[in-house]
N, C-alpha and C positions, 0 to 999 in steps of 0.2 A: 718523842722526837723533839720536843720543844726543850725538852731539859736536855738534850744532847748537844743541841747548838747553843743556848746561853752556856754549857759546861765547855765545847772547842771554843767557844766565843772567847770564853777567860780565860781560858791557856794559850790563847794566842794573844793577850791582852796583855798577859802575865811577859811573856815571852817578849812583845814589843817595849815594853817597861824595862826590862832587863838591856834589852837592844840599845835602847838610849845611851848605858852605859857604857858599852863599848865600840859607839856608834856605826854599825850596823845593824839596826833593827830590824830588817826582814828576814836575814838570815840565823840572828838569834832565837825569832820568833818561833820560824820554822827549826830549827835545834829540839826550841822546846816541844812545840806542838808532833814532830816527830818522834820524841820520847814518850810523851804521852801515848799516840796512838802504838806504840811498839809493846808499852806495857800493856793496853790492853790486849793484842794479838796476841802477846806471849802467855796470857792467860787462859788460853783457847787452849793451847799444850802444846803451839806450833813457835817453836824458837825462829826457826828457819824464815815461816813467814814476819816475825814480826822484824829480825833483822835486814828482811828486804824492806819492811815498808818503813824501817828507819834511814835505810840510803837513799828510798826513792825523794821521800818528802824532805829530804836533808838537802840531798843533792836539787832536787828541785826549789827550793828556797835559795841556795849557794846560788845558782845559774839567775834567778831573778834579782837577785839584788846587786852582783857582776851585770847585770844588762840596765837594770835602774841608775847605776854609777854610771857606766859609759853614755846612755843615754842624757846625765848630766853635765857631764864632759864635753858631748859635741855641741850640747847648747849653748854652754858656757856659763853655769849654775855653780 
Protein backbone atom coordinates (compact mmCIF):
# COMPACT_ATOMS: atom_id res chain seq x y z
CA UNK A 1 0.00 0.00 0.00
CA UNK A 2 2.89 2.15 0.74
CA UNK A 3 4.37 1.65 -2.74
CA UNK A 4 1.12 2.54 -4.18
CA UNK A 5 0.83 5.94 -2.98
CA UNK A 6 4.68 7.00 -3.14
CA UNK A 7 4.08 5.43 -7.11
CA UNK A 8 0.16 7.94 -7.49
CA UNK A 9 2.42 10.34 -5.43
CA UNK A 10 4.87 10.66 -8.52
CA UNK A 11 2.52 10.51 -11.22
CA UNK A 12 0.84 13.29 -9.92
CA UNK A 13 4.14 15.04 -9.24
CA UNK A 14 5.23 14.00 -12.78
CA UNK A 15 1.93 15.50 -14.00
CA UNK A 16 2.16 18.96 -11.83
CA UNK A 17 5.78 19.43 -13.39
CA UNK A 18 4.45 19.12 -16.82
CA UNK A 19 1.46 21.42 -15.67
CA UNK A 20 3.81 24.25 -15.04
CA UNK A 21 4.49 24.24 -18.65
CA UNK A 22 1.31 24.91 -19.88
CA UNK A 23 0.20 26.65 -16.82
CA UNK A 24 -2.53 24.72 -15.74
CA UNK A 25 -1.14 22.37 -13.35
CA UNK A 26 -4.02 20.60 -11.78
CA UNK A 27 -5.55 19.74 -14.69
CA UNK A 28 -2.50 18.48 -16.38
CA UNK A 29 -1.77 16.66 -13.26
CA UNK A 30 -4.95 15.04 -13.34
CA UNK A 31 -4.64 14.23 -17.49
CA UNK A 32 -1.76 12.47 -16.26
CA UNK A 33 -2.72 10.68 -13.13
CA UNK A 34 -5.92 9.70 -15.21
CA UNK A 35 -3.90 7.83 -17.78
CA UNK A 36 -2.14 6.22 -15.48
CA UNK A 37 -4.97 4.71 -13.45
CA UNK A 38 -6.82 3.94 -17.00
CA UNK A 39 -3.86 1.79 -17.94
CA UNK A 40 -3.93 -0.10 -15.12
CA UNK A 41 -7.91 -0.77 -15.25
CA UNK A 42 -7.47 -1.65 -18.81
CA UNK A 43 -5.23 -4.25 -17.63
CA UNK A 44 -7.91 -5.95 -15.80
CA UNK A 45 -9.37 -6.79 -19.43
CA UNK A 46 -12.06 -4.09 -18.78
CA UNK A 47 -11.58 -1.25 -21.54
CA UNK A 48 -14.92 0.06 -20.87
CA UNK A 49 -14.06 0.47 -17.28
CA UNK A 50 -10.86 2.13 -17.64
CA UNK A 51 -12.27 4.54 -20.13
CA UNK A 52 -14.81 5.65 -17.65
CA UNK A 53 -12.26 6.17 -15.08
CA UNK A 54 -10.26 8.18 -17.66
CA UNK A 55 -13.23 10.94 -17.98
CA UNK A 56 -14.13 10.77 -14.44
CA UNK A 57 -10.64 11.77 -13.08
CA UNK A 58 -10.10 13.90 -16.31
CA UNK A 59 -13.24 15.57 -16.03
CA UNK A 60 -12.84 15.95 -12.21
CA UNK A 61 -9.52 17.60 -12.43
CA UNK A 62 -10.95 19.93 -15.57
CA UNK A 63 -14.02 21.15 -13.07
CA UNK A 64 -11.19 21.86 -10.07
CA UNK A 65 -8.85 23.91 -11.63
CA UNK A 66 -12.01 25.96 -13.60
CA UNK A 67 -13.24 26.60 -9.81
CA UNK A 68 -9.39 27.32 -8.42
CA UNK A 69 -9.13 30.14 -11.52
CA UNK A 70 -12.42 31.61 -10.72
CA UNK A 71 -12.00 31.44 -7.13
CA UNK A 72 -8.84 33.52 -8.11
CA UNK A 73 -10.63 35.85 -10.20
CA UNK A 74 -13.17 36.94 -7.41
CA UNK A 75 -10.22 37.61 -5.06
CA UNK A 76 -8.50 39.42 -7.37
CA UNK A 77 -5.01 37.15 -7.56
Amino acid sequence: MVIGIIVFGSVFLVGLALGTVTRRPLATASLVVAAFVSLLVVQTHEPLAGAAAFALISLAGLVLDSVRETVGLLLGR
